[in-house]
C-alpha positions as CSV (number, residue, x, y, z in Angstrom):
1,X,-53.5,96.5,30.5
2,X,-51.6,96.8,26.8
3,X,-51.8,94.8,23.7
4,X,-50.0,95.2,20.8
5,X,-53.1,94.4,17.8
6,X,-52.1,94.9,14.3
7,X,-50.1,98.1,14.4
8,X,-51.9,99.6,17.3
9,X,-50.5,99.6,20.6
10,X,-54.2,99.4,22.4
11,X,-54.3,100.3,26.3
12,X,-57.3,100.0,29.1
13,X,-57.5,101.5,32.0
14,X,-60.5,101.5,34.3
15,X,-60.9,103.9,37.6
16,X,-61.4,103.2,40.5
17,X,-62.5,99.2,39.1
18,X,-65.0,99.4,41.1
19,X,-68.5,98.0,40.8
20,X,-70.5,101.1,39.3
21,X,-69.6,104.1,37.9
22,X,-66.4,104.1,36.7
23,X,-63.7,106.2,34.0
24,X,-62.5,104.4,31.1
25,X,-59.9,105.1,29.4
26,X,-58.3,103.7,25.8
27,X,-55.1,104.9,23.9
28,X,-55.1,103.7,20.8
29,X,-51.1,104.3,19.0
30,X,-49.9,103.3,15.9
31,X,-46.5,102.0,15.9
32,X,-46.1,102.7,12.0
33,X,-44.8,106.4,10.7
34,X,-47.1,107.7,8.9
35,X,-50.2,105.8,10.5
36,X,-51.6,103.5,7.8
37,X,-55.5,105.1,8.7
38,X,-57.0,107.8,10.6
39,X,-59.2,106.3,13.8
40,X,-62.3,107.3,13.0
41,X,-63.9,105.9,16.3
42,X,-63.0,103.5,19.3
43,X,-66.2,101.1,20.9
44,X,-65.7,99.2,23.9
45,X,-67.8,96.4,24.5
46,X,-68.4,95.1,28.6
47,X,-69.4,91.2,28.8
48,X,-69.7,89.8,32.4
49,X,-68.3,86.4,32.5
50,X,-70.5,84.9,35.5
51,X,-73.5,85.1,34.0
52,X,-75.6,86.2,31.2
53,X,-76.2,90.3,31.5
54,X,-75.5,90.7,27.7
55,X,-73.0,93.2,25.8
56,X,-72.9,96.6,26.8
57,X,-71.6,98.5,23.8
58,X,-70.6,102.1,23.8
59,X,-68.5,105.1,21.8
60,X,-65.4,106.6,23.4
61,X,-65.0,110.1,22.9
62,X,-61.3,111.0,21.9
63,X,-60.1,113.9,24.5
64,X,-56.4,114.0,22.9
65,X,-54.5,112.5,20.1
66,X,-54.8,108.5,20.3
67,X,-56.7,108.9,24.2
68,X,-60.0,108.0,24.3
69,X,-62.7,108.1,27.1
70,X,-65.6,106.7,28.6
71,X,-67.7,107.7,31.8
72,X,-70.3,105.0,33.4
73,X,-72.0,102.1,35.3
74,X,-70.8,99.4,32.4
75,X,-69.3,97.1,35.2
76,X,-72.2,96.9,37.2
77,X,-71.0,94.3,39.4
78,X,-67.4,92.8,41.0
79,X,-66.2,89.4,39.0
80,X,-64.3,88.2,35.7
81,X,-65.2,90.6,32.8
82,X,-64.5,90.2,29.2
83,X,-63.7,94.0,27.3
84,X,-62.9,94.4,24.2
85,X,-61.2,97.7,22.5
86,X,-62.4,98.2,18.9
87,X,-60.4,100.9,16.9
88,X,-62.0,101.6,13.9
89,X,-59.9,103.6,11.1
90,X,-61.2,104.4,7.5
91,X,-60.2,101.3,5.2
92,X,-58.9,99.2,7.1
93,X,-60.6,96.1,9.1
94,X,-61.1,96.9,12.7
95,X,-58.6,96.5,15.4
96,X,-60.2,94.6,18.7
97,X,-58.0,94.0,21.7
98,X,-59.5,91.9,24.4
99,X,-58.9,92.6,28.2
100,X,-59.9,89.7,30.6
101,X,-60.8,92.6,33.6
102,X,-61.1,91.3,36.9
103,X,-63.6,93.9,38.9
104,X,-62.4,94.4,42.4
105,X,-65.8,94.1,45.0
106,X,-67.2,97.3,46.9
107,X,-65.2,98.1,50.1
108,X,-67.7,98.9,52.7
109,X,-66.8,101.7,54.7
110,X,-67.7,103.1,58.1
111,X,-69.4,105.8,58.6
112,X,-68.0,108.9,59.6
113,X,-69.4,109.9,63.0
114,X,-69.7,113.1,64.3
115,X,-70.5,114.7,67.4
116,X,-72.6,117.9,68.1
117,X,-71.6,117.8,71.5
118,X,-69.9,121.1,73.0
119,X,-66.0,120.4,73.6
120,X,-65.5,122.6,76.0
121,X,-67.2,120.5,79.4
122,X,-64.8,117.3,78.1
123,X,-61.5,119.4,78.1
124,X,-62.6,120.9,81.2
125,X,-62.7,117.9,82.9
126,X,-59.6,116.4,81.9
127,X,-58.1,119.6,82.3
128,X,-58.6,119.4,86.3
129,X,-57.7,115.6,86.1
130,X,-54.5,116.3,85.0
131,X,-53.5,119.2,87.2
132,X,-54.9,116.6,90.4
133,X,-52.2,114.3,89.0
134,X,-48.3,114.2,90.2
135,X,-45.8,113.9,87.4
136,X,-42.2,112.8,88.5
137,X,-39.6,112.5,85.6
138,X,-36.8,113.0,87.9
């Protein structure tokens, strides 16, 4: 999701949305030439809508010009979430964009069964029931 706050063009990005740990990841762009500030840090903030868990508040760490990340458990559980970007810069008021995030619920998968049984006795057997049968495509 984008929002265009001040003279930042603030993205999210959360993978996989999933309930649990997840990557997050904020650009943070200034569409003015020069900037008007340097970024001196970008906080998200996590707020579950459904109930009351509180405000989880964290630090991105910037990993390339204007990208910033984030690695954790901050949406613990599927529903409506409320995330704001704040992009701090030095003298200048902070920038917040606010994301309403929906959280997709956990896909339950099947487990992957294997079998220690030997091949060889299976393909044996339908090995001989295919030479007892009679093909025709004639």
């Amino acid at each position: 999701m984008t929002q265009t706050v001040d003279d930042l063009v603030i993205t999210f990005s959360a993978q996989p949305n999933k309930p649990g740990a997840n990557i997050f990841i904020v650009r943070a762009v200034s569409t003015r030439r020069p900037p008007p500030a340097e970024v001196l840090r970008v906080i998200l903030r996590f707020t579950f809508q459904g109930q009351d868990l509180g405000t989880e508040t964290v630090d991105a760490v910037a990993t390339d010009p204007g990208v910033y990340r984030v690695g954790g458990n901050y949406l613990s559980i599927a529903g409506e979430w409320n995330v704001e970007a704040v992009v701090r810069r030095q003298g200048i008021q902070d920038s917040v964009a606010t994301f309403d995030w929906t959280v997709a619920p956990a896909v339950e998968t099947r487990p992957l069964l294997i079998s220690n049984r030997p091949w060889g006795t299976l393909l044996m057997a339908a090995s001989a029931a295919h030479k007892g049968l009679n093909y025709d495509f004639g």
